[in-house]
PDB file of N, CA, C and O in Angstrom:
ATOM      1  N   UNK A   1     -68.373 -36.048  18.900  1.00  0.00           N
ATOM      2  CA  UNK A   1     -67.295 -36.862  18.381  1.00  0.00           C
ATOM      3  C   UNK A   1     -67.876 -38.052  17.599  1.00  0.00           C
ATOM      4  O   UNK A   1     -67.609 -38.314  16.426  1.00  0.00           O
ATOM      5  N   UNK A   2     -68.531 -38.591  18.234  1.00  0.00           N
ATOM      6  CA  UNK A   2     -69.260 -40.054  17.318  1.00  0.00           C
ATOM      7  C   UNK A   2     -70.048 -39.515  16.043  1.00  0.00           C
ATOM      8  O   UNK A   2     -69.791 -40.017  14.948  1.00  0.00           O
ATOM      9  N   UNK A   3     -71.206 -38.286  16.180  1.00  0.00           N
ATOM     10  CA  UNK A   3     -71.358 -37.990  15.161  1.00  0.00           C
ATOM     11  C   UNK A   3     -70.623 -37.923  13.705  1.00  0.00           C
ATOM     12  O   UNK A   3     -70.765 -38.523  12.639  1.00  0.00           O
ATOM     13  N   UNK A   4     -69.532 -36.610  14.328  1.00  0.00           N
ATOM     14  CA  UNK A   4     -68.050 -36.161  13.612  1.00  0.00           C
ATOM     15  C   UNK A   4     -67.741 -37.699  12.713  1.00  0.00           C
ATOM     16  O   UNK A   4     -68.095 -37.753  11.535  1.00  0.00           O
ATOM     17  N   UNK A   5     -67.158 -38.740  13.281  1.00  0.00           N
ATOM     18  CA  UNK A   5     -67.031 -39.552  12.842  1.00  0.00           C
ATOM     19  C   UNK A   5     -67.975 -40.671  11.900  1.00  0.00           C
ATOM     20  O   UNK A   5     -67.649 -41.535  11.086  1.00  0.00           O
ATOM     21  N   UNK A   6     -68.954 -40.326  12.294  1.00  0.00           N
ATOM     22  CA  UNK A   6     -70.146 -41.115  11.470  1.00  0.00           C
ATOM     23  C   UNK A   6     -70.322 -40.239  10.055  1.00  0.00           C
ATOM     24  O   UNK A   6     -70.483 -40.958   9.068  1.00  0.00           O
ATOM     25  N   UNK A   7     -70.318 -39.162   9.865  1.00  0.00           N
ATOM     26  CA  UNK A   7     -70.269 -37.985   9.169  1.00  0.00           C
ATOM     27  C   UNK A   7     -69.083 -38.428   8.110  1.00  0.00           C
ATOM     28  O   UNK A   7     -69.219 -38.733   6.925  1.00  0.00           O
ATOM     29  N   UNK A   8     -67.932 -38.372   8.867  1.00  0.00           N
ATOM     30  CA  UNK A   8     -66.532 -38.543   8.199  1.00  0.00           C
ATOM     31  C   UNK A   8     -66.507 -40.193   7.252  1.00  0.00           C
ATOM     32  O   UNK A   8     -65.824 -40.490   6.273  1.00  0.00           O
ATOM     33  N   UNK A   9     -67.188 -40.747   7.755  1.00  0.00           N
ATOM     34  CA  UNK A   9     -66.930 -42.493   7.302  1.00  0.00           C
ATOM     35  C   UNK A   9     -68.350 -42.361   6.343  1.00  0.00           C
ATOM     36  O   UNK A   9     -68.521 -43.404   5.713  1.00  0.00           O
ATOM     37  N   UNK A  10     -69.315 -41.423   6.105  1.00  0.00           N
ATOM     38  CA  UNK A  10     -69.959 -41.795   4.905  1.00  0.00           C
ATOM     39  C   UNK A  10     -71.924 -41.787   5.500  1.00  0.00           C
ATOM     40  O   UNK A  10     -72.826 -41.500   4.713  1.00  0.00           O
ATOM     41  N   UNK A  11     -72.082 -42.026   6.447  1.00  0.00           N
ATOM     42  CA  UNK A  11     -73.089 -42.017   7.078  1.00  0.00           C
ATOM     43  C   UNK A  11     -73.646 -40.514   6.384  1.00  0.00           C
ATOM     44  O   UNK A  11     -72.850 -39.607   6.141  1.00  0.00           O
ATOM     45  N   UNK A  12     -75.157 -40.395   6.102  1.00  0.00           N
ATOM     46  CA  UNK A  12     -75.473 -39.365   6.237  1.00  0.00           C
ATOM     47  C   UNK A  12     -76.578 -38.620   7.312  1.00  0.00           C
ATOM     48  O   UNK A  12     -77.169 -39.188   8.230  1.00  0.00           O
ATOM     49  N   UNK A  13     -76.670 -37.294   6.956  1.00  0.00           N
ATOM     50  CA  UNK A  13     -77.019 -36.876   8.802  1.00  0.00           C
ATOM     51  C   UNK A  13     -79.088 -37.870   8.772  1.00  0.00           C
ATOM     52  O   UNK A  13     -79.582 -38.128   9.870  1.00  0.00           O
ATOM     53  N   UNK A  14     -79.330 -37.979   8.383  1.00  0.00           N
ATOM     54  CA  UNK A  14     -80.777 -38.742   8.378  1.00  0.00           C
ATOM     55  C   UNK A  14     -80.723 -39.651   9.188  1.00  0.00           C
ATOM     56  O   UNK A  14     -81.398 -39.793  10.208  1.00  0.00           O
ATOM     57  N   UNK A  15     -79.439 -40.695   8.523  1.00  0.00           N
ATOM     58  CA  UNK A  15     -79.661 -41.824   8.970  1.00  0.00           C
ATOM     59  C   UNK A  15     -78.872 -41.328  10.693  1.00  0.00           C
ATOM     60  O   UNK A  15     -78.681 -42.377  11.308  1.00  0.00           O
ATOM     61  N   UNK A  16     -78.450 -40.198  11.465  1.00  0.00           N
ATOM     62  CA  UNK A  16     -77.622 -40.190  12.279  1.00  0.00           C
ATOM     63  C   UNK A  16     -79.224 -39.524  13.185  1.00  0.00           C
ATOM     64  O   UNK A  16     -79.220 -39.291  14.394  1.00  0.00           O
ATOM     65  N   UNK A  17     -80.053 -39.387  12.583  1.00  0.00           N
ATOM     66  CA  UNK A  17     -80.630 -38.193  13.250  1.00  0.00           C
ATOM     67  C   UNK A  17     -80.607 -36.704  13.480  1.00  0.00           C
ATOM     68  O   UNK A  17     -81.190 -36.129  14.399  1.00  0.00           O
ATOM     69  N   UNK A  18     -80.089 -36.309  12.821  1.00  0.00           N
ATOM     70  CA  UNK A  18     -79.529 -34.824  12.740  1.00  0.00           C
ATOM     71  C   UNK A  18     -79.847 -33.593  12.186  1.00  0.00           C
ATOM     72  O   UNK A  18     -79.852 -33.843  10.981  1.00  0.00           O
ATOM     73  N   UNK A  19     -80.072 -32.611  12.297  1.00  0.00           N
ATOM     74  CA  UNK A  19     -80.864 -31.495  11.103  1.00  0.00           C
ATOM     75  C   UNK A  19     -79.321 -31.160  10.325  1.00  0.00           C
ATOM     76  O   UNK A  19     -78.144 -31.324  10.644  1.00  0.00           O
ATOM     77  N   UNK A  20     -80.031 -30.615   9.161  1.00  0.00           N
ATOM     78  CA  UNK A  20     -78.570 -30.163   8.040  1.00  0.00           C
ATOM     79  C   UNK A  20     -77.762 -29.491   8.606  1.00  0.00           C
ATOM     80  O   UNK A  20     -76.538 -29.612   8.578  1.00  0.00           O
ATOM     81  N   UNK A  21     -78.769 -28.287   9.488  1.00  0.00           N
ATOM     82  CA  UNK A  21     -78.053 -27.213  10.208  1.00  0.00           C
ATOM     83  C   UNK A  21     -76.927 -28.173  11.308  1.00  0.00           C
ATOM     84  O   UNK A  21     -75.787 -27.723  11.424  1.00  0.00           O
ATOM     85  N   UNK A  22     -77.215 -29.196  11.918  1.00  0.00           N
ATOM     86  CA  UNK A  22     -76.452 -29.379  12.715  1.00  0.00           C
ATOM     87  C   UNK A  22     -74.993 -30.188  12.082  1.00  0.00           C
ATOM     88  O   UNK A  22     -73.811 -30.185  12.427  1.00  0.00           O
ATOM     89  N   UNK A  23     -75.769 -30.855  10.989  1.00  0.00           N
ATOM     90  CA  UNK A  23     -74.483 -31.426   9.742  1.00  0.00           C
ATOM     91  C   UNK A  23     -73.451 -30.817  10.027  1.00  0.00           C
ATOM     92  O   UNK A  23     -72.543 -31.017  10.835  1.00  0.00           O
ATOM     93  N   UNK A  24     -73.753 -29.754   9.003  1.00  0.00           N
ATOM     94  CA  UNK A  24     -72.720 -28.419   8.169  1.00  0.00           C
ATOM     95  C   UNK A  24     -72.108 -27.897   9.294  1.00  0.00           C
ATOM     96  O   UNK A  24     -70.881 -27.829   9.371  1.00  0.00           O
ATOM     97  N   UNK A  25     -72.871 -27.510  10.200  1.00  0.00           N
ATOM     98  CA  UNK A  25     -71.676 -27.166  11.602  1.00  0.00           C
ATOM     99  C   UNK A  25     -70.975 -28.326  12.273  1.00  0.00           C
ATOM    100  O   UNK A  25     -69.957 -28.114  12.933  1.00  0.00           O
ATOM    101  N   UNK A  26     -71.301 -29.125  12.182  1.00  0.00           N
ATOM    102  CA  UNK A  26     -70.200 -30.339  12.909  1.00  0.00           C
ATOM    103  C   UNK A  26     -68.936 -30.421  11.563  1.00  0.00           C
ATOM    104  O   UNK A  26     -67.731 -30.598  11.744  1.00  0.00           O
ATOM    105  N   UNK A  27     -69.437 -30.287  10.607  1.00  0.00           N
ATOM    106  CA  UNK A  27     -68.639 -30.746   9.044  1.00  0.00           C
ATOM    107  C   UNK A  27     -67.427 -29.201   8.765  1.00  0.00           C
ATOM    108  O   UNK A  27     -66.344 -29.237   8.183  1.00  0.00           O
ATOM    109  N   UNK A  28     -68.110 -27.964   9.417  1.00  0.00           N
ATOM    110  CA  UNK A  28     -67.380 -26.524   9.242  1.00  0.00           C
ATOM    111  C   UNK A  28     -66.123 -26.629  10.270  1.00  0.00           C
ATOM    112  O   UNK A  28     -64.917 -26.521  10.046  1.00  0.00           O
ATOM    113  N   UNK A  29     -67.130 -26.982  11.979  1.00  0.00           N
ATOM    114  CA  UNK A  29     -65.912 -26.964  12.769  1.00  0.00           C
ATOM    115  C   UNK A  29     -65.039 -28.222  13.275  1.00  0.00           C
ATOM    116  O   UNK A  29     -64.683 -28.325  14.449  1.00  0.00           O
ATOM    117  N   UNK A  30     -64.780 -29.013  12.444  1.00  0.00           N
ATOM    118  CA  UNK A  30     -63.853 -29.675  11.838  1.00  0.00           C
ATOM    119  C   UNK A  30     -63.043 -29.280  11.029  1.00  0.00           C
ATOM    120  O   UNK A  30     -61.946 -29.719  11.377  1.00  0.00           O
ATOM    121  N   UNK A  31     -62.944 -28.586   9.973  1.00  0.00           N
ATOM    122  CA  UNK A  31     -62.681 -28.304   9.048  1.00  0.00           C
ATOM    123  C   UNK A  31     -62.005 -26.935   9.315  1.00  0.00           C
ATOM    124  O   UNK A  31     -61.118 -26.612   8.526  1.00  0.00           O
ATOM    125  N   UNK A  32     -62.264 -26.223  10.170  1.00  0.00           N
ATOM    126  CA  UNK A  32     -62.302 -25.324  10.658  1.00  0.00           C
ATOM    127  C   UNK A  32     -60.888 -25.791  11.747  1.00  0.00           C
ATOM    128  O   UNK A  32     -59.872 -25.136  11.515  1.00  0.00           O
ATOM    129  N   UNK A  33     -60.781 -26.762  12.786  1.00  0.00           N
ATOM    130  CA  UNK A  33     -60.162 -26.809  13.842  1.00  0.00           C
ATOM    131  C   UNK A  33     -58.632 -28.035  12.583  1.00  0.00           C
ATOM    132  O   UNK A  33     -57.476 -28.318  12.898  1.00  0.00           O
ATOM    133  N   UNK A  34     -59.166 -28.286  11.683  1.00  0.00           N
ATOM    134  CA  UNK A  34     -57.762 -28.921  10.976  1.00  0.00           C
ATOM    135  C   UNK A  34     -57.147 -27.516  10.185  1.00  0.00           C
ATOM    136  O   UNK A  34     -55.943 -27.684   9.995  1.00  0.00           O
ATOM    137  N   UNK A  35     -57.446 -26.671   9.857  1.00  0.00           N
ATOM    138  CA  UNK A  35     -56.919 -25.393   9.188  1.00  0.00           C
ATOM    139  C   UNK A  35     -56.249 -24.668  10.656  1.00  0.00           C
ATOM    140  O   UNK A  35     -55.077 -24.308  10.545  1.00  0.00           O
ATOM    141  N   UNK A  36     -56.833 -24.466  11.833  1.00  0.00           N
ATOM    142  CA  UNK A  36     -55.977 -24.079  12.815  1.00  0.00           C
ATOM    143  C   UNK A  36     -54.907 -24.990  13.331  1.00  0.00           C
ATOM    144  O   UNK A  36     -54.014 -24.500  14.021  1.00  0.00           O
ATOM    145  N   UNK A  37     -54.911 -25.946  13.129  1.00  0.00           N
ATOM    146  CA  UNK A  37     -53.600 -27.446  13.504  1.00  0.00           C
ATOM    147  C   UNK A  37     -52.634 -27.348  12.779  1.00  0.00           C
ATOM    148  O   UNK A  37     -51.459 -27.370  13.143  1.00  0.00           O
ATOM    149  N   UNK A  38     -53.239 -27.173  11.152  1.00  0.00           N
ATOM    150  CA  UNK A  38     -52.240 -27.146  10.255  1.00  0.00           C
ATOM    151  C   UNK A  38     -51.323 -25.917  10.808  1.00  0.00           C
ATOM    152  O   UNK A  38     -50.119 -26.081  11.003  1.00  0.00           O
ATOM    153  N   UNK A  39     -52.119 -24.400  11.099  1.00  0.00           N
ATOM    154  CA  UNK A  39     -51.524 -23.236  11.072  1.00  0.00           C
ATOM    155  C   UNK A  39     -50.460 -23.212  12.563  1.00  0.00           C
ATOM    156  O   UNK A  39     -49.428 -22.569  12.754  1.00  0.00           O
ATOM    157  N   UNK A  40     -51.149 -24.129  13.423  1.00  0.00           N
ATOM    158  CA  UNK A  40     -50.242 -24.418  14.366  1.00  0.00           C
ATOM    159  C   UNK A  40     -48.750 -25.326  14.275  1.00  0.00           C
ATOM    160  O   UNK A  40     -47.811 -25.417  15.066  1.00  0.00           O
ATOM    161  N   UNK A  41     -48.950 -25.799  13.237  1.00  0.00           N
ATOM    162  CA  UNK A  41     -47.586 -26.880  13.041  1.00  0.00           C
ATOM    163  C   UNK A  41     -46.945 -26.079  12.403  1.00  0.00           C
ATOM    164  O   UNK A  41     -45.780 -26.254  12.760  1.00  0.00           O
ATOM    165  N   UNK A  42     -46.986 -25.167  11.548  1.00  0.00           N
ATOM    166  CA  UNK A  42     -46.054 -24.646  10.188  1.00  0.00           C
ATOM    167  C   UNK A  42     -45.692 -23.023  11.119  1.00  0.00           C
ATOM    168  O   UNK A  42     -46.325 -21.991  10.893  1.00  0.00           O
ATOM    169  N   UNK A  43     -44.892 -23.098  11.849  1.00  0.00           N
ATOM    170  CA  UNK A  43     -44.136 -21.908  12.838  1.00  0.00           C
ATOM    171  C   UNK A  43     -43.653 -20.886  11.619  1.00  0.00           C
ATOM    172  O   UNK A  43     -42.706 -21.101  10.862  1.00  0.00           O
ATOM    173  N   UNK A  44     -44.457 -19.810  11.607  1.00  0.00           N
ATOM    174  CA  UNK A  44     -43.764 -18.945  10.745  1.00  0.00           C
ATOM    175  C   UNK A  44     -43.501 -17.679  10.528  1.00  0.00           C
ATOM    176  O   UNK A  44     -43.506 -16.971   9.522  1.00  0.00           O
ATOM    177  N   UNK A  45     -43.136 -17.415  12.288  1.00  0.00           N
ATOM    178  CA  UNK A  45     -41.990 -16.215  12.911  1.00  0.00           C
ATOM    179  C   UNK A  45     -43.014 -15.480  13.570  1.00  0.00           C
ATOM    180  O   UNK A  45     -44.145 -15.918  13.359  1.00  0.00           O
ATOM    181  N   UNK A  46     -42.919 -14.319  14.431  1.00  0.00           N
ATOM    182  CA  UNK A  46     -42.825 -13.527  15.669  1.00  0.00           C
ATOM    183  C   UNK A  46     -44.405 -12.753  14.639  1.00  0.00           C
ATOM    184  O   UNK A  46     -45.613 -12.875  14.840  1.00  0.00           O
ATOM    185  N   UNK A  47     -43.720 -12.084  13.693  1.00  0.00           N
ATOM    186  CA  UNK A  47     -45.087 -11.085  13.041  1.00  0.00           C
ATOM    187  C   UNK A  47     -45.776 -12.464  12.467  1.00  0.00           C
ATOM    188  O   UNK A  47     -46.638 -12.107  11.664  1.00  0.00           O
ATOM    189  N   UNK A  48     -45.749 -13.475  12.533  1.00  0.00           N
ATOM    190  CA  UNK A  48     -47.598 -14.378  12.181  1.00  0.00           C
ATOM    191  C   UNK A  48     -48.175 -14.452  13.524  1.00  0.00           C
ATOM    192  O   UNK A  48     -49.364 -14.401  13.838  1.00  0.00           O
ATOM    193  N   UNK A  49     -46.790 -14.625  14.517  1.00  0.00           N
ATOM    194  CA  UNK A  49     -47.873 -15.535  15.987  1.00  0.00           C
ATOM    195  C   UNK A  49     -48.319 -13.834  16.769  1.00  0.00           C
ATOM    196  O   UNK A  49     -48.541 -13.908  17.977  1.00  0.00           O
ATOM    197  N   UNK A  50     -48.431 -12.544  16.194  1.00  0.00           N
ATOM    198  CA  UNK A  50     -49.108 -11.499  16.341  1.00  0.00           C
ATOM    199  C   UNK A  50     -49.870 -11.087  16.008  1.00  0.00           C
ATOM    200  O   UNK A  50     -50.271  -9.970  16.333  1.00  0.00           O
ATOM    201  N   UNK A  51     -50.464 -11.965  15.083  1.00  0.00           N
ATOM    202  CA  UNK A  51     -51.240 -11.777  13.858  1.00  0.00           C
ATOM    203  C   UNK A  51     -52.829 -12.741  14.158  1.00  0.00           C
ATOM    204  O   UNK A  51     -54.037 -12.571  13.994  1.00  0.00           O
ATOM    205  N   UNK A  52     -51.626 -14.107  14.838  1.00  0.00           N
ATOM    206  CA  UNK A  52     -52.552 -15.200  14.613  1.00  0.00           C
ATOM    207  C   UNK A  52     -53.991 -14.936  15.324  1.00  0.00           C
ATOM    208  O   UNK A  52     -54.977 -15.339  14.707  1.00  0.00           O
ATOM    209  N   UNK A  53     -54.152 -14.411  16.341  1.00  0.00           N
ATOM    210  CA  UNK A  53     -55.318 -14.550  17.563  1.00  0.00           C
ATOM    211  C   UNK A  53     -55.986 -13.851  16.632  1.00  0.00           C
ATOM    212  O   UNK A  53     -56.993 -14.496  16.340  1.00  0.00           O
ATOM    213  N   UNK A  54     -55.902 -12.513  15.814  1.00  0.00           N
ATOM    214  CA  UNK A  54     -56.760 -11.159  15.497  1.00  0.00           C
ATOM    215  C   UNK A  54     -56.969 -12.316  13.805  1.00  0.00           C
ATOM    216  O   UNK A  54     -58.019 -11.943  13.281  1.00  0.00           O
ATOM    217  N   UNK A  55     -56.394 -13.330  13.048  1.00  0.00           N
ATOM    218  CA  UNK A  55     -56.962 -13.803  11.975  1.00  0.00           C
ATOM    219  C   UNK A  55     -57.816 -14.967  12.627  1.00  0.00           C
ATOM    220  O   UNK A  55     -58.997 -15.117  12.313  1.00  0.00           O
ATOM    221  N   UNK A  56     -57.170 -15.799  13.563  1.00  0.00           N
ATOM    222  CA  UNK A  56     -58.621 -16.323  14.327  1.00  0.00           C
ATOM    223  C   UNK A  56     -60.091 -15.979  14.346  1.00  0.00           C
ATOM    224  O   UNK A  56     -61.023 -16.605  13.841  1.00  0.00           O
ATOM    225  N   UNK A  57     -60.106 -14.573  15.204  1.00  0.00           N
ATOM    226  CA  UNK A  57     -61.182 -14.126  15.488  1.00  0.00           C
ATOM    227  C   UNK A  57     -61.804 -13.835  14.146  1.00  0.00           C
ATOM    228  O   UNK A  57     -62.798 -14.540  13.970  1.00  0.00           O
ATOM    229  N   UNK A  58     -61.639 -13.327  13.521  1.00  0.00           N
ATOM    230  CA  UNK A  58     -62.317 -13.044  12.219  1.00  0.00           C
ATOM    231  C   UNK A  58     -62.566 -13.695  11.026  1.00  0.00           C
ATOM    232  O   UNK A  58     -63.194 -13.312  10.039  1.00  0.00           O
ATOM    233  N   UNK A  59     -61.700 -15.248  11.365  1.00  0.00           N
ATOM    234  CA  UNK A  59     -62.462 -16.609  10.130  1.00  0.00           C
ATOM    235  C   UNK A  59     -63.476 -16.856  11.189  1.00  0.00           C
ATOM    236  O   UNK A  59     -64.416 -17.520  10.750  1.00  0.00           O
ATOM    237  N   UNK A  60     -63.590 -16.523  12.488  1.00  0.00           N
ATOM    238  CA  UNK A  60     -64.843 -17.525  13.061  1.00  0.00           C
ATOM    239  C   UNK A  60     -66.094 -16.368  13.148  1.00  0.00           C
ATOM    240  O   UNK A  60     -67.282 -16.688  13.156  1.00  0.00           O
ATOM    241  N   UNK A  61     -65.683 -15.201  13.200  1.00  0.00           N
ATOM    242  CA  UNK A  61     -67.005 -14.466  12.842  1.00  0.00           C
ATOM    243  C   UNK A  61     -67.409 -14.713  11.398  1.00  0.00           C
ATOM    244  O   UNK A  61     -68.546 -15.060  11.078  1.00  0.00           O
ATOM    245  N   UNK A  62     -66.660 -14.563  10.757  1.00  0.00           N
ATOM    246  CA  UNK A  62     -67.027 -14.892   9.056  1.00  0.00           C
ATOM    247  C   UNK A  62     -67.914 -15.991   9.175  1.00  0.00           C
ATOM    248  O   UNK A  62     -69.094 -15.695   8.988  1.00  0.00           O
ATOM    249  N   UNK A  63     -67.627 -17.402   9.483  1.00  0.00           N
ATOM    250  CA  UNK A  63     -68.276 -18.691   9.879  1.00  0.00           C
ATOM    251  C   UNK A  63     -69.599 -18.521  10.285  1.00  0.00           C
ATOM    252  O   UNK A  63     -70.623 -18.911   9.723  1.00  0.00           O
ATOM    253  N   UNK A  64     -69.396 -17.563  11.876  1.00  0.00           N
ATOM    254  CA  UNK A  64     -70.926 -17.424  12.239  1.00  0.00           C
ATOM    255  C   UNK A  64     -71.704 -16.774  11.423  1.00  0.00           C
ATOM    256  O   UNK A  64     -72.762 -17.360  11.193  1.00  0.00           O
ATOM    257  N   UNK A  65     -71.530 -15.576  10.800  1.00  0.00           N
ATOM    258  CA  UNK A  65     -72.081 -14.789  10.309  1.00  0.00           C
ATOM    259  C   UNK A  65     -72.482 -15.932   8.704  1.00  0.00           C
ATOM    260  O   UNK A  65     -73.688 -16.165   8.615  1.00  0.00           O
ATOM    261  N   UNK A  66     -71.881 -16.373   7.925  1.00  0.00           N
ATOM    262  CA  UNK A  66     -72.431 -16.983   6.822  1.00  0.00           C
ATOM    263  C   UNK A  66     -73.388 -18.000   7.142  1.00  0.00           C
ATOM    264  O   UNK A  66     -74.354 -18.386   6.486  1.00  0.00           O
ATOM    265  N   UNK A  67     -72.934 -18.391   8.329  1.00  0.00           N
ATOM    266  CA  UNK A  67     -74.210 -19.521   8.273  1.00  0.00           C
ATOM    267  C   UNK A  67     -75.747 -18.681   8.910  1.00  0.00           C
ATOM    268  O   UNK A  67     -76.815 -18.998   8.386  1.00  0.00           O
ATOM    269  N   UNK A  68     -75.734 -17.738   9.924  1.00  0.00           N
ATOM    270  CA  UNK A  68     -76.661 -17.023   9.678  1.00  0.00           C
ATOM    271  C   UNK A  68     -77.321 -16.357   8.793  1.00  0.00           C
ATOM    272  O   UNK A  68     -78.504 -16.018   8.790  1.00  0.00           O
ATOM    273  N   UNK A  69     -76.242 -16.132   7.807  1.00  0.00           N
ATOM    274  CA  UNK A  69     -77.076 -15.056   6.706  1.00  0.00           C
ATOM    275  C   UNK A  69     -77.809 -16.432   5.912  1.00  0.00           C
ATOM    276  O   UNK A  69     -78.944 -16.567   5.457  1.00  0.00           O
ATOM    277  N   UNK A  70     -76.587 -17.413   5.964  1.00  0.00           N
ATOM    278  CA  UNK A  70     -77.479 -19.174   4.789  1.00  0.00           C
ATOM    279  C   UNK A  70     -78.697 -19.406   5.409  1.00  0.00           C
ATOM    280  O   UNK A  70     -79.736 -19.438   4.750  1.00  0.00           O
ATOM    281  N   UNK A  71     -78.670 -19.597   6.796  1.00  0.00           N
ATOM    282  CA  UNK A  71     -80.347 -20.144   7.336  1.00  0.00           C
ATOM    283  C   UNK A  71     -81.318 -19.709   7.599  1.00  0.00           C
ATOM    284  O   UNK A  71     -82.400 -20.263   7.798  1.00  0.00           O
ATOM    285  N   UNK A  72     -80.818 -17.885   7.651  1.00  0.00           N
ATOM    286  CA  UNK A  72     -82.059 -17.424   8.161  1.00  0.00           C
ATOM    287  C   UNK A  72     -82.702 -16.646   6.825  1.00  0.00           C
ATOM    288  O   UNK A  72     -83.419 -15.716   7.195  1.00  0.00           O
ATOM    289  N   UNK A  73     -82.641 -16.769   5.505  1.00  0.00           N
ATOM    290  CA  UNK A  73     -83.289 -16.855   4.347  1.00  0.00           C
ATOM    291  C   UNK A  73     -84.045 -17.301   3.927  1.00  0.00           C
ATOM    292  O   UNK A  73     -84.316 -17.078   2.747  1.00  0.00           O
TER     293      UNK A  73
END
């Protein structure tokens, strides 16, 4: 959380102590958990909230999987 916020107000990860890798993932799942908030506020019927768990799972494999394929290059 303090990171998150040091991140958010302009700090960069050097001066926080941080590797990039750990940046970009504090900076993704943020970014990541405001796109599920949003999708949680905007109710939009019976076939999305059947939908929702199975499009979950598969933006966060996407996530893992890109940043593996980015770092381990």
């Amino acid at each position: 959380m303090y990171v998150w916020r040091s991140l958010k107000r302009g700090y960069n990860r050097k001066d926080l102590g941080i590797s990039a890798f750990k940046a970009q993932r504090i900076k993704l799942k943020n970014q990541y958990q405001e796109f599920k908030e949003s999708l949680e506020k905007e109710h939009l019927g019976t076939s999305f909230d059947k939908g929702y768990s199975k499009l979950t799972k598969v933006v966060s494999n996407f996530v893992i999987i890109s940043f593996l394929i980015h770092y381990t290059w």
